[in-house]
C-alpha positions as CSV (number, residue, x, y, z in Angstrom):
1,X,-16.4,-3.0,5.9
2,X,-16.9,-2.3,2.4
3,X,-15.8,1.0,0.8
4,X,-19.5,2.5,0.8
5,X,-19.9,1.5,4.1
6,X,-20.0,4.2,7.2
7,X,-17.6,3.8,10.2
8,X,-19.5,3.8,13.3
9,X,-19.3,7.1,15.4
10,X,-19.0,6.8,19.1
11,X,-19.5,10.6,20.6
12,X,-19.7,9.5,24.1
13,X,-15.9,8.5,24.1
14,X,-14.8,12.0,22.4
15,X,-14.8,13.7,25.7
16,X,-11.6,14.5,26.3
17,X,-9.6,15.6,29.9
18,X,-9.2,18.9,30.3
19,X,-5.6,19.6,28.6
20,X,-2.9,21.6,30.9
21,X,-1.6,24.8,29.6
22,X,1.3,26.2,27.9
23,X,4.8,24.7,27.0
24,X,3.6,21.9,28.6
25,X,0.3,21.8,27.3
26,X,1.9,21.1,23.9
27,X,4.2,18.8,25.1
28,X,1.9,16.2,26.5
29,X,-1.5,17.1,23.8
30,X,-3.1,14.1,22.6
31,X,-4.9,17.3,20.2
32,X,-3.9,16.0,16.9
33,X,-4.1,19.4,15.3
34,X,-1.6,19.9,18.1
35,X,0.4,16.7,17.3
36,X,0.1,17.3,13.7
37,X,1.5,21.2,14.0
38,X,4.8,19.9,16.1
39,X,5.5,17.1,13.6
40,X,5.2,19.5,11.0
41,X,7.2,22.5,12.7
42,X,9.5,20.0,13.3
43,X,10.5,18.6,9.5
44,X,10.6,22.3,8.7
45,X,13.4,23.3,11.0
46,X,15.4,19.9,10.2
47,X,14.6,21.0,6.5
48,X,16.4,24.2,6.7
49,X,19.6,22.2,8.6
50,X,19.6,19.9,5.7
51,X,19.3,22.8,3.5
52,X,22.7,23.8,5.0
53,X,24.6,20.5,4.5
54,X,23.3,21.0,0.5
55,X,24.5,24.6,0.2
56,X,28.2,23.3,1.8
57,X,28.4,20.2,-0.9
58,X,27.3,22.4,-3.8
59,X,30.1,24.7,-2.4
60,X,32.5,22.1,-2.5
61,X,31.7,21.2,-6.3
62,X,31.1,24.7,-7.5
63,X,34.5,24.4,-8.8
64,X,37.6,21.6,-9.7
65,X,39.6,20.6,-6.8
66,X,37.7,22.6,-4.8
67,X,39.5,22.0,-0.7
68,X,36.3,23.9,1.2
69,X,35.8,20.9,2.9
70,X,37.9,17.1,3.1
71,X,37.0,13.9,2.2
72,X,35.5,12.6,5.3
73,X,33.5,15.7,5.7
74,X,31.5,15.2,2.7
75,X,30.8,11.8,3.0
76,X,28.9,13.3,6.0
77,X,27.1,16.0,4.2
78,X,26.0,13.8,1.6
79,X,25.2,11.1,3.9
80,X,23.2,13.1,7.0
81,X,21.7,15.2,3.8
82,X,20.0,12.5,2.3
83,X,18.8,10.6,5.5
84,X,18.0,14.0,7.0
85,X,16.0,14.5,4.0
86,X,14.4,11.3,3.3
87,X,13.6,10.0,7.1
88,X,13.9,13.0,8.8
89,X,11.9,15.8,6.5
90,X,9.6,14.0,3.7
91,X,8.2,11.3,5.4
92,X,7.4,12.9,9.0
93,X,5.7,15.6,6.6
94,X,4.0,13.8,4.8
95,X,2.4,12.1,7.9
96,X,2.0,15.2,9.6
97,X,-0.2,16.5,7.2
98,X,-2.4,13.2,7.7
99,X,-2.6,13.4,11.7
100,X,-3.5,17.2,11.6
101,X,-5.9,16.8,8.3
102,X,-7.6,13.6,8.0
103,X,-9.9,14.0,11.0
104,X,-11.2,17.3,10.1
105,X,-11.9,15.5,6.7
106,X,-13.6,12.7,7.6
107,X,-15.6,15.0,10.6
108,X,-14.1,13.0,13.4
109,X,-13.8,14.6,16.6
110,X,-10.7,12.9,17.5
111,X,-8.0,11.0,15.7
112,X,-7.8,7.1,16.1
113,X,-5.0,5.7,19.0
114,X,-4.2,9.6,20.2
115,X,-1.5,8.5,23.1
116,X,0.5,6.4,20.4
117,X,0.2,9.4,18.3
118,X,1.8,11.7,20.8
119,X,4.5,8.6,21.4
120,X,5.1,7.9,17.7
121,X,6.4,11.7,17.7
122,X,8.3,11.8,20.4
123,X,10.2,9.3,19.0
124,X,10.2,10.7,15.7
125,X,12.0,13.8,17.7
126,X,14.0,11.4,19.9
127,X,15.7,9.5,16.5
128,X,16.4,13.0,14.9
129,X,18.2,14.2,17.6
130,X,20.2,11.1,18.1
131,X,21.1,10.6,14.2
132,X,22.3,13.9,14.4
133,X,24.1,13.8,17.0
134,X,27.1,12.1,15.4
135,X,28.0,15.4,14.3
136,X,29.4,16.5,18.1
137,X,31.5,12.7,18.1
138,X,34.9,12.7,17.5
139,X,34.6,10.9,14.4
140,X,31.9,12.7,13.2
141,X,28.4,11.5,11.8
142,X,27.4,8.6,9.5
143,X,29.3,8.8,6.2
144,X,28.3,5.7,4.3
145,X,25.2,7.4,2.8
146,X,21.6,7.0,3.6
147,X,21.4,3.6,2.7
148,X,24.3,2.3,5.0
149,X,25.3,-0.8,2.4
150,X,27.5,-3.7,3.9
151,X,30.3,-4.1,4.1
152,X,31.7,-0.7,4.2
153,X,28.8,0.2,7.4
154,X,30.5,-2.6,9.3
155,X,32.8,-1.4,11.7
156,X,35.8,-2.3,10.1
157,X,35.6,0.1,7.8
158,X,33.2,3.4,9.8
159,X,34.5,2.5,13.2
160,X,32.6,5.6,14.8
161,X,30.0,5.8,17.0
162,X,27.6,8.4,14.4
163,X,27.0,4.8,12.4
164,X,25.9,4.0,15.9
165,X,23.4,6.6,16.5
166,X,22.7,6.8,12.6
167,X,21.3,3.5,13.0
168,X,19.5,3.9,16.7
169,X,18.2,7.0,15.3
170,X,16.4,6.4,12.3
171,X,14.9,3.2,13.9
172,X,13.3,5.0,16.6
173,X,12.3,7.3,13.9
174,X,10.7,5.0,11.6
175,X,9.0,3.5,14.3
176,X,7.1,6.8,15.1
177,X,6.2,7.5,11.8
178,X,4.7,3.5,11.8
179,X,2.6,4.4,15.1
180,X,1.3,8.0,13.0
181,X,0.5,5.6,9.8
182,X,-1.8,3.6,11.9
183,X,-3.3,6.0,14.0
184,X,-4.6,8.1,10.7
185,X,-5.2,4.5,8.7
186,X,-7.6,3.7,11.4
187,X,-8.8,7.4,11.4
188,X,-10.1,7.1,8.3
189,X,-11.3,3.3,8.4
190,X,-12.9,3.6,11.5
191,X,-13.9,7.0,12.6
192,X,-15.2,8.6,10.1
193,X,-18.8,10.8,10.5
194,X,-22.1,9.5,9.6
195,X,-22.8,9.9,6.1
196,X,-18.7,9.8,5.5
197,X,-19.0,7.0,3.1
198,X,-15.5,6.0,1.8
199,X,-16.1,6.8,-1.5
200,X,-17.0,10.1,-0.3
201,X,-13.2,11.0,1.3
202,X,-11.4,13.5,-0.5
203,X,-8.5,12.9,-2.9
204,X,-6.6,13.8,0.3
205,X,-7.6,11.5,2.6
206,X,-7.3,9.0,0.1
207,X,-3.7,9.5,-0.5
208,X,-3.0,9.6,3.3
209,X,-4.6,6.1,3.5
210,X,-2.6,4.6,0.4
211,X,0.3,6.0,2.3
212,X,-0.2,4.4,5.4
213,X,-0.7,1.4,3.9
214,X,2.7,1.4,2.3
215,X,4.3,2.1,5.6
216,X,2.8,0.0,8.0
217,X,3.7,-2.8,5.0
218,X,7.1,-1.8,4.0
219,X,8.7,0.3,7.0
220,X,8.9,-2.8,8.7
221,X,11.4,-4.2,6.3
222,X,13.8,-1.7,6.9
223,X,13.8,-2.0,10.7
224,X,14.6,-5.5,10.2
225,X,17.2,-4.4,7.6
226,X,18.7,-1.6,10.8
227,X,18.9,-4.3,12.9
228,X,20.4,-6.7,10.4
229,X,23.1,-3.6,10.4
230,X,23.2,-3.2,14.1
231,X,24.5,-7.2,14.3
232,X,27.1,-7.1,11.7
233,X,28.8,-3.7,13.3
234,X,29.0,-6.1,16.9
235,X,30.2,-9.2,14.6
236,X,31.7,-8.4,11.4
237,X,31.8,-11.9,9.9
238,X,27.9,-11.2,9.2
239,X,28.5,-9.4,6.5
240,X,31.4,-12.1,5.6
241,X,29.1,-13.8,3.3
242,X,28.0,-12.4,0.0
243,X,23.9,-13.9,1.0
244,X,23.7,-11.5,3.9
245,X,25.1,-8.3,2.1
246,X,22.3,-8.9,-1.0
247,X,20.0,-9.5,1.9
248,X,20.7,-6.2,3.4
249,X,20.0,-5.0,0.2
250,X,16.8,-6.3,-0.5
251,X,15.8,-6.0,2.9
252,X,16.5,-2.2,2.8
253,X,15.1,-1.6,-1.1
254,X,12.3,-3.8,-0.2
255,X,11.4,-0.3,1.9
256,X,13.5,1.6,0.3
257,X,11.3,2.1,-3.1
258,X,7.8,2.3,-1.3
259,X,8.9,5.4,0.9
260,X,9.8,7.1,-2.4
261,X,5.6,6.8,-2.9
262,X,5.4,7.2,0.6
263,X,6.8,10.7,0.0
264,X,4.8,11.3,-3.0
265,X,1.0,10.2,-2.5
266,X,0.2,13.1,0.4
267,X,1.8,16.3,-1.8
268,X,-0.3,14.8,-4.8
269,X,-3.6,14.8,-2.4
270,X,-2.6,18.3,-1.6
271,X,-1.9,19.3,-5.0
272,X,-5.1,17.7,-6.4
273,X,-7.3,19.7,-3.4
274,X,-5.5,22.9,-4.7
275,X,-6.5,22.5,-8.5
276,X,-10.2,21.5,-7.7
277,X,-10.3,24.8,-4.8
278,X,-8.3,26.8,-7.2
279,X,-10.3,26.1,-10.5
280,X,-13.4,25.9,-9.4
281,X,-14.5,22.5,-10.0
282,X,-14.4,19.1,-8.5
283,X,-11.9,17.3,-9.0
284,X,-11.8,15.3,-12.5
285,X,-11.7,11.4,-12.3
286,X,-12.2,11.1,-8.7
287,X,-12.6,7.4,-8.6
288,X,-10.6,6.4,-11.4
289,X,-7.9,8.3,-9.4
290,X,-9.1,6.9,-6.0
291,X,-8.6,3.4,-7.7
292,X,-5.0,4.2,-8.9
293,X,-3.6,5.5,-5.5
294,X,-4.4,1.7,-4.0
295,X,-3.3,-0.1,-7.6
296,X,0.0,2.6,-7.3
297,X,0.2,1.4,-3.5
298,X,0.2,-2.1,-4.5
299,X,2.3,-2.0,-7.5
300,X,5.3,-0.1,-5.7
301,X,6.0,-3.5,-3.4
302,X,6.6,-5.3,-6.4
303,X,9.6,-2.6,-7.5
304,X,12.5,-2.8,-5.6
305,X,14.4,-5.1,-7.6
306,X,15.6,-2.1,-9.9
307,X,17.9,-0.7,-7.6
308,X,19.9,-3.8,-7.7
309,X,19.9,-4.4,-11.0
310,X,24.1,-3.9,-11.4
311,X,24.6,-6.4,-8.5
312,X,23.7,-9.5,-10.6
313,X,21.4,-10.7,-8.6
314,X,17.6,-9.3,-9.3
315,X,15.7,-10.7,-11.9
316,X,16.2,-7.5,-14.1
317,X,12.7,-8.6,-16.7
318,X,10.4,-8.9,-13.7
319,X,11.5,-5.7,-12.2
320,X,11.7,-3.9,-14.8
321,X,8.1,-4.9,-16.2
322,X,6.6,-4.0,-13.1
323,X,8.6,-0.6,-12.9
324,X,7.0,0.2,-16.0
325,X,3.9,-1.0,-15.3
326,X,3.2,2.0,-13.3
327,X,3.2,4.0,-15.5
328,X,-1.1,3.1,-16.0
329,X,-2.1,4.5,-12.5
330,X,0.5,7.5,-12.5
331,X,-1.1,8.6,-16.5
332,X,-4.8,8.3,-14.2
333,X,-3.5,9.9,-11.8
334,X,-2.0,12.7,-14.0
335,X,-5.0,12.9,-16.8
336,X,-7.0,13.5,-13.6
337,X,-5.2,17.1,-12.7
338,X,-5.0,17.9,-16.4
339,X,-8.6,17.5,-16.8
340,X,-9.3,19.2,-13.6
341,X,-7.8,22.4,-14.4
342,X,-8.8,21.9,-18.3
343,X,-12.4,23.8,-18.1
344,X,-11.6,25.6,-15.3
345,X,-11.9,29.4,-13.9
346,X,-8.4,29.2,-12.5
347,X,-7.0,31.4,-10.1
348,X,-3.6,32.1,-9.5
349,X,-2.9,32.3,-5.8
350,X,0.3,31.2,-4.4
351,X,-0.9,27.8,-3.8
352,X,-2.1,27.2,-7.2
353,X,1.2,28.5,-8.7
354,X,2.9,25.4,-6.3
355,X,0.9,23.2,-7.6
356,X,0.3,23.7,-11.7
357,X,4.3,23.7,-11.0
358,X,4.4,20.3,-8.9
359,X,2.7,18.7,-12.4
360,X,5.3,19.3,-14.8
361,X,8.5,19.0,-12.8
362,X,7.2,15.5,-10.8
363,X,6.4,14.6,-14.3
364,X,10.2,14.8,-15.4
365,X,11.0,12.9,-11.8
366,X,8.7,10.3,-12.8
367,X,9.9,9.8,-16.8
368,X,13.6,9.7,-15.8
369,X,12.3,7.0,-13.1
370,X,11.4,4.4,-16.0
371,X,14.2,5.2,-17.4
372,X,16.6,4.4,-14.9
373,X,14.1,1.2,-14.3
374,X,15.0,0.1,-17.4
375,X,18.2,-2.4,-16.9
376,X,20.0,-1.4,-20.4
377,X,19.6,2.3,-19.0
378,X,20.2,1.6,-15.7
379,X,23.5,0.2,-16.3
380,X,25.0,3.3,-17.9
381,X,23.3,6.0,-15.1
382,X,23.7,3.9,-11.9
383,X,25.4,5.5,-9.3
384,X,25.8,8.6,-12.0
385,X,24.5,12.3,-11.4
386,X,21.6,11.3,-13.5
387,X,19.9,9.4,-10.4
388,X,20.9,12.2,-8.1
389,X,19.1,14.4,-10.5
390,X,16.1,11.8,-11.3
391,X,15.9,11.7,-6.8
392,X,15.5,15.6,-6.9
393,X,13.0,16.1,-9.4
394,X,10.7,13.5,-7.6
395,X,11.4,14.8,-3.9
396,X,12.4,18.4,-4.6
397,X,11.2,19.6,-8.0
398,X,7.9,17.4,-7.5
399,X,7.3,16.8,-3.9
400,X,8.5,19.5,-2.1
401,X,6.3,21.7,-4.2
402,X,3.6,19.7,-3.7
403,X,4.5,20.0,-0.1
404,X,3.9,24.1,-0.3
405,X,1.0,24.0,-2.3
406,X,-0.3,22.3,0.8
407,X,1.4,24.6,3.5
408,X,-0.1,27.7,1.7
409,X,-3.4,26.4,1.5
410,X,-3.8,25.0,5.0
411,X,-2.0,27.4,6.6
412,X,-4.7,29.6,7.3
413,X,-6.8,27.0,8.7
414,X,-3.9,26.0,11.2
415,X,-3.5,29.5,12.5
416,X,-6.3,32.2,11.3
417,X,-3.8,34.7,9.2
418,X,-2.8,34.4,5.4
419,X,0.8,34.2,4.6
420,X,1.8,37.2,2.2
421,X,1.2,36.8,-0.9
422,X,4.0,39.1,-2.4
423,X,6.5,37.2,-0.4
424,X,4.8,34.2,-1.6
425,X,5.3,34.8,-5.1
426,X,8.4,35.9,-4.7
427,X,9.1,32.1,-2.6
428,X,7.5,30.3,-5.9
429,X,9.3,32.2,-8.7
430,X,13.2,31.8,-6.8
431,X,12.3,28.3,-6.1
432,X,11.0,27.1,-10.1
433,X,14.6,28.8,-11.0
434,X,16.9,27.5,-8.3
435,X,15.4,24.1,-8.4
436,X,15.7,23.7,-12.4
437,X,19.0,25.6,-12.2
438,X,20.3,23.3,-9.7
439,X,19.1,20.0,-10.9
440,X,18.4,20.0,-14.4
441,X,22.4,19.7,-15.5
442,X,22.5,17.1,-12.9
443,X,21.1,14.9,-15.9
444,X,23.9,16.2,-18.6
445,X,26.5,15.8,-15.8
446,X,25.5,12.1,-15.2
447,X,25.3,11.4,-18.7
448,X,29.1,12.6,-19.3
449,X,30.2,10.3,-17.1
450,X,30.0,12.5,-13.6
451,X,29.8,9.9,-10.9
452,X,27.7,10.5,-7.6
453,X,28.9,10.9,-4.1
454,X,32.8,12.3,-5.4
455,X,34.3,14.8,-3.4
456,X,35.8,16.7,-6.3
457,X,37.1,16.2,-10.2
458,X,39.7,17.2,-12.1
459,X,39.5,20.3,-14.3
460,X,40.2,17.9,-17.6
461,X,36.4,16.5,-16.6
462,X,35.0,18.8,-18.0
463,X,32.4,18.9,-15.5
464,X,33.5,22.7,-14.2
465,X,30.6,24.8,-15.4
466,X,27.8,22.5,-15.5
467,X,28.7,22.0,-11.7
468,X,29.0,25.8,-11.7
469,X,25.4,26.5,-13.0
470,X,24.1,23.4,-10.1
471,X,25.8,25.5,-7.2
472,X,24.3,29.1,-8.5
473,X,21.4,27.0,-8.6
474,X,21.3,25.8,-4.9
475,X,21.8,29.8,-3.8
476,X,18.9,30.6,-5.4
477,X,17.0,27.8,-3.5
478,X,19.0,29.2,-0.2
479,X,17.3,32.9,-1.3
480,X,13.8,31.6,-1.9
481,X,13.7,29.3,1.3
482,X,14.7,32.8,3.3
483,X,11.9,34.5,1.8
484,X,9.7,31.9,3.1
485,X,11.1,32.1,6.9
486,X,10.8,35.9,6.1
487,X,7.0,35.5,5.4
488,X,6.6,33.1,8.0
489,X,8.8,35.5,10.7
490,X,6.0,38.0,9.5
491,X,3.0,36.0,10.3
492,X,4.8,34.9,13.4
493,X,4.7,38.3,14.7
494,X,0.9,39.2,13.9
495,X,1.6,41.3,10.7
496,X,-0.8,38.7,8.5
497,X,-3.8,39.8,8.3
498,X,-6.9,37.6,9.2
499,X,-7.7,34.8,7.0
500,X,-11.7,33.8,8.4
501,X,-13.1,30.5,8.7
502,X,-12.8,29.9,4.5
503,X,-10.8,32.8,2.8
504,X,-9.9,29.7,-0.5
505,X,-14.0,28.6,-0.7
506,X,-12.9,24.9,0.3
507,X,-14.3,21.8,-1.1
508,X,-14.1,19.6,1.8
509,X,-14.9,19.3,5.6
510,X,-12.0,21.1,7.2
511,X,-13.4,24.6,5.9
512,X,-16.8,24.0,7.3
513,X,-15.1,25.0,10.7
514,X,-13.4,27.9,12.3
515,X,-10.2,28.7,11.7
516,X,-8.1,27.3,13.7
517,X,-10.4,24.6,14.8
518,X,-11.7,24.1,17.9
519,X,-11.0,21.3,20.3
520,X,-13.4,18.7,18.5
521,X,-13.0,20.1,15.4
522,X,-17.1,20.9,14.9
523,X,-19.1,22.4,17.4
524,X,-22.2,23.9,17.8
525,X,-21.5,27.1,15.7
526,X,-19.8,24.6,13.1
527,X,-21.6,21.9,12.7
528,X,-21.1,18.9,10.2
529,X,-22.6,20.3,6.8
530,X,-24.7,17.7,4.9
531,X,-22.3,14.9,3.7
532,X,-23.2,14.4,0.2
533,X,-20.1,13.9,-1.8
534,X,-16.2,14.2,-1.8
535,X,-16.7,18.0,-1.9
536,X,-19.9,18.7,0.6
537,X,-19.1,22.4,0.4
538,X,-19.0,22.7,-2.9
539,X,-22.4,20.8,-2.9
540,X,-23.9,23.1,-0.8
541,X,-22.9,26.8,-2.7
542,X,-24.0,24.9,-5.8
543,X,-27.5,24.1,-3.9
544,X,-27.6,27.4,-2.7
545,X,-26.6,29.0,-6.0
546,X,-29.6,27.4,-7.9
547,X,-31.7,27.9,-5.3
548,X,-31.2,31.8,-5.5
549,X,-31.1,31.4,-9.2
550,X,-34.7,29.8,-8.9
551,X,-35.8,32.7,-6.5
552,X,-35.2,35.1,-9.0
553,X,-36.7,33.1,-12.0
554,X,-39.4,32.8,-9.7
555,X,-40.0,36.3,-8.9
556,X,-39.6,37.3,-12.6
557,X,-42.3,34.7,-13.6
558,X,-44.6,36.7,-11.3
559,X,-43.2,40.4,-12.3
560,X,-43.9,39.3,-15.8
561,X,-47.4,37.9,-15.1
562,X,-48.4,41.3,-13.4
């Protein structure tokens, strides 16, 4: 199938049972607007939880030999905080967006492989609640951090069972999210409308299907890498030999740097749909950036070397060339929102504020990532608080706020009301000065010599009131994510007020039906508009623009004639 070619559409098989009702209703939906919704709800609530773990570390550090909570305690808040984060929150999120949002885009009915859907979140539900279980065990969770390295994950030295479920869990987790990646790959491969060329997806779809490329090609490696772990914690003498522990590592980096991408390429399609909605313009570079997502995708499974560059055994130049090499498809990809917005009749609505935010903060992420790619750098930060604060401005700083430029955009097609704008701005503003409060003197801290994953320091450090300004930073994170419960509490209970079918004048094919959408997504009172571009509605208020604009030139003619 070439990329101008049209997936075949097969209406006949888009009749779907008639879905019980309810609790149960939800439960068993192969609806993936339903599917999508519960994966998304999901995240969110494991989100807040994992908010919690950050708020009691940042506790712990706020000041020099700080005894709020022990040793052994920590290592599980850093450790359940970042996997919580990374496979729990980000990733299911990310896919989430694609299962409710790439059918409606590419006018499907229905998405691709519905039952696996459903299945791969069950077990997306079923891996969180056994990861996290190892709280309630004797010994407590997981504490060897969300990478699990051998030897120290054998059981020799983390005898208790929350390794156990730590590694049960996030397999069966990361083998939902593989079953979602397919299903909205072959969504958009396969059942896209007539007309729905793929050179005529929107920057979102786009990213979704980068995305799923990466996980159905990485993701793999790091159930192979979970399994590798399982083995060694029945027989320790796996891990006996230096070749399996570098294995490990290259098994688990080998996934480990894609899923970085992986949790990247869907809140940079939502950003770049809320600078084209929100400037009034289509979106700038469309194919040059359509052409960098797949080079980006390809490029970040040749990267995984940097992580190991300390062990002595990566080829540092090779990884370190290609690290930097993608920097060409991420200066597309950036050029292209620049020159979006550049020209534009912006307006400032919550989502917009999310997103002109998500370009300059991701953009520090992303420079600090060459940095620490580059071995002579790398050697001085690794394993300093300058990676923890290079991981936050690409997850939190970048991609979390790409991840509520989407919420607040789509949120009124998912349920028919507007989120408060008040409370929204209020949600943007605490979160741009938490987050930079927070993370920013990660980078100083790191540079003085702070080292990650340390329970405490001595006052002598000199590390007090940098760590100080990171904990005042992380309450006023804690005080912007309760304003956004708050506002959604308030929607919750019917006090939003009615958003219609298209309160943002979308570009692309999920506005051209109701609000929420109805079981097929189109219908007979929405029908598929002509499909004529990435951004078919704009094309058509443009039509219809210089068609009234005609009218009137028309008329004048005539006025002026009589």
């Amino acid at each position: 199938m070439s990329l101008t070619g049209t997936a075949d559409v097969e209406p006949a098989r888009h009749r779907p049972a008639p879905a019980p009702g309810g609790w149960l209703g939800w439960l068993t939906t192969t609806d993936h607007k339903r599917i999508g919704l519960l994966t998304l709800g999901t995240s969110l609530l494991v989100m807040l939880g994992m908010g919690v773990l950050a708020l009691l570390m940042r506790g712990q550090l706020a000041q020099p030999e700080e005894h709020l909570v022990g040793p052994q305690v920590y290592n599980q808040l850093f450790t359940m905080h970042g996997s919580g984060m990374i496979y729990l929150v980000m990733t299911p999120f990310a896919l989430g967006l694609g299962v409710y949002l790439v059918p409606l885009q590419v006018g499907a009915p229905v998405i691709a492989m519905p039952r696996a859907t459903l299945l791969g979140y069950w077990l997306y539900v079923l891996g969180a609640a056994i990861m996290l279980s190892g709280f309630a065990t004797p010994q407590g969770a997981h504490s060897d951090g969300w990478f699990s390295y051998p030897p120290m994950a054998a059981r020799t030295y983390t005898p208790g069972v929350g390794s156990d479920l730590w590694i049960a869990g996030v397999f069966l987790a990361t083998t939902g999210v593989i079953l979602m990646a397919w299903a909205v790959l072959w969504t958009a491969l396969r059942k896209r409308a007539e007309g729905m060329t793929m050179l005529r997806m929107p920057v979102f779809s786009w990213s979704m299907a980068a995305t799923c490329l990466m996980v159905i090609g990485a993701f793999p490696a790091l159930l192979a890498a979970l399994a590798l772990l399982a083995a060694g914690r029945v027989e320790p003498a796996v891990f006996d030999s230096n070749l399996w522990v570098i294995g490990y590592q290259h098994l688990f980096w080998f996934y480990g740097h894609p899923v970085v991408y992986v949790m990247f390429f869907p809140y940079l399609g939502a950003v770049a749909e809320v600078l084209a909605v929100f400037s009034g313009r289509r979106f700038f570079g469309y194919r040059g950036t359509v052409f960098a997502l797949l080079v980006f995708a390809a490029l970040s499974m040749s990267v995984w070397g940097h992580h190991m560059f300390t062990t002595g055994q990566a080829t540092n130049d090779y990884y370190s060339l290609t690290s930097i090499l993608l920097l060409v498809p991420a200066g597309v990809e950036y050029f292209a929102m620049l020159g979006t917005i550049l020209g534009g009749r912006l307006v400032f609505r919550t989502p917009m504020l999310f997103a002109l935010a998500f370009v300059p903060q991701f953009l520090i992420g992303g420079l600090t990532g060459i940095m620490v790619g580059t071995p002579v750098l790398d050697y001085h930060a690794q394993d300093s608080y300058f990676v923890v604060a290079h991981l936050h401005y690409v997850l939190f700083a970048g991609s979390a706020f790409g991840l509520f430029a989407g919420f607040y955009l789509w949120f009124p097609k998912a349920t028919g009301v507007l989120l408060d704008e008040r409370l929204g701005r209020w949600h943007f503003w605490l979160l741009v000065v938490g987050t930079n409060l927070t993370f920013f003197p990660m980078f100083f801290l790191g540079y003085a010599g702070m080292p990650r994953r340390v329970v405490t320091y001595l006052d002598g450090d000199g590390f007090g009131l940098l760590n100080l300004l990171s904990s005042c930073g992380a309450a006023v994170l804690a005080a912007g994510m309760t304003v956004f419960v708050v506002n959604l509490a308030r929607a919750a209970l019917r006090r939003a007020p009615r958003a219609g079918d298209d309160p943002w004048r979308g570009h692309t094919l999920e506005w051209a039906t109701s609000s929420p959408p109805p079981r097929l997504n189109f219908d007979a009172a929405h029908p598929l508009p002509p499909l004529t571009s990435e951004a078919p509605l704009l094309d058509l208020r443009r039509r219809a623009a210089d068609e009234a604009r005609g009218a009137r030139e028309g008329r004048g003619a005539r006025e002026g004639r009589a």
